[in-house]
N, C-alpha and C positions, 0 to 999 in steps of 0.2 A: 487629431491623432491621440492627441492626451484622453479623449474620452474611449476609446479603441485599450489603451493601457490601461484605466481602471476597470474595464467591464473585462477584460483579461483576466485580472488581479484577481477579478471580486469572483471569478467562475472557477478559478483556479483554488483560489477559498473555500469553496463550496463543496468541490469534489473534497478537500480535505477533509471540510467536516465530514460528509456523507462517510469517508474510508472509518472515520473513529466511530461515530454513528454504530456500522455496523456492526462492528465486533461487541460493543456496549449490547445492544438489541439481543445478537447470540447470548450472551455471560448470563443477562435476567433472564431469556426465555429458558438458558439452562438451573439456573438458580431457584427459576418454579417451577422446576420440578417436571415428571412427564415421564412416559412410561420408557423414552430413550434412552434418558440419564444413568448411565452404565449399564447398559443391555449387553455389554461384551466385557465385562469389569471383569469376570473369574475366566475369559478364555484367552489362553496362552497368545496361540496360532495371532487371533485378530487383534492382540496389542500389539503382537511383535511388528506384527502385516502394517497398522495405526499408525506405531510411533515409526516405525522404517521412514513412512512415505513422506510423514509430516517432516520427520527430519532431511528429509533430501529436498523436499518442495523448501522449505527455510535456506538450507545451503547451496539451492541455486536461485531461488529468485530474489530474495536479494541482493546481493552480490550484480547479480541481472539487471535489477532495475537501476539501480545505481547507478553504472558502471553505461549503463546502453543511455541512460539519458544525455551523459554527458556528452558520450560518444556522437549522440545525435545533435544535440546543440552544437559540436563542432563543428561535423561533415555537413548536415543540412539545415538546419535554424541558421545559423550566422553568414551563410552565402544566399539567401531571400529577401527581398523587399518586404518593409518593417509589418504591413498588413498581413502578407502569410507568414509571417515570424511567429507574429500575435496568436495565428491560426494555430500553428505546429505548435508553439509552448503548451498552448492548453490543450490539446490532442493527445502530447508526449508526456506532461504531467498526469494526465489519466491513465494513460499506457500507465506507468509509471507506481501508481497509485495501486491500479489492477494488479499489477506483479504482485506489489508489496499485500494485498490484501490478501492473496490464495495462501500463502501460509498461516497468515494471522486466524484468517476462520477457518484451515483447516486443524491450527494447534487449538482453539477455542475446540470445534469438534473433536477432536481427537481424547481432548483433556476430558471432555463429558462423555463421551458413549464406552470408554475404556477406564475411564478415573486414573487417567496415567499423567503424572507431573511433566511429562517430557512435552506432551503437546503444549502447556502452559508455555513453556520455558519457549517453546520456537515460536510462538504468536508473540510472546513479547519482545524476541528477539525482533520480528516484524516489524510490532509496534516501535521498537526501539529506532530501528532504522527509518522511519519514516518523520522521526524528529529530525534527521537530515533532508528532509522534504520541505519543510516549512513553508508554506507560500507567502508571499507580498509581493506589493508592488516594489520596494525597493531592492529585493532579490530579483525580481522580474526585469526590472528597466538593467541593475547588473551586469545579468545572466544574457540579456543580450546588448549590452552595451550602448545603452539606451539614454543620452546624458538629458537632466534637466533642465526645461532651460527657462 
């Protein structure tokens, strides 16, 4: 079982890097530049349209992702036998993950093809909240009650 908990841990790790990964990949491929990097910078209409959506994808899924993890680890992770625990953690930490990512690289986009600070601001908002995501195994054994033994 103990070997079940670390290959949890260590996948659950990985998604993590893979979520920072990403947005990093976006920021340099906008950073060098490309014929996208502010193709809609002087129009009105598609920044307003840009930052609208970027900000509403930030003020729900966060909050989303959050909030439905727990939600889940309550109702259904913690009434399972410890095998499909292990399953769902890492399943619902990806859910979890994917939430928090659509605003992150939609404010990275947003911030480049409009040059508008507001998408900066809700990606790191993202970023922000996914410091509350932190994976290990000692959150893991935690989060479902998992004593050492």
């Amino acid at each position: 079982m103990e070997e079940q908990i670390k290959k949890t841990a260590a996948r659950v790790r990985i998604a993590f890097a893979c979520f920072w990964i990403l947005p990093i990949l976006l920021v340099l491929f906008g950073e060098a530049g490309g014929g996208w990097v502010g193709m809609y910078a002087g129009d009105v209409r598609a920044t307003y349209m840009a930052e609208t959506i970027t900000i509403l994808l930030a003020a729900s899924c966060v909050p989303v992702s959050l909030k439905l993890f727990s939600w889940v680890l309550i109702r259904k992770i913690n009434v399972v036998t410890l095998p499909e625990a292990l399953r769902f953690y890492a399943m619902w930490s990806g859910v979890r993950l994917a939430l928090l990512a659509i605003p992150v690289l939609a404010g990275f986009f947003t911030y480049y093809i409009v040059l508008s600070s507001t998408g900066i601001l809700c990606a790191l908002i993202g970023l922000t909240a996914s410091l509350f995501c932190l994976p290990g195994e000692e959150r893991l054994r935690k989060e479902l009650h998992i004593n050492k033994e």
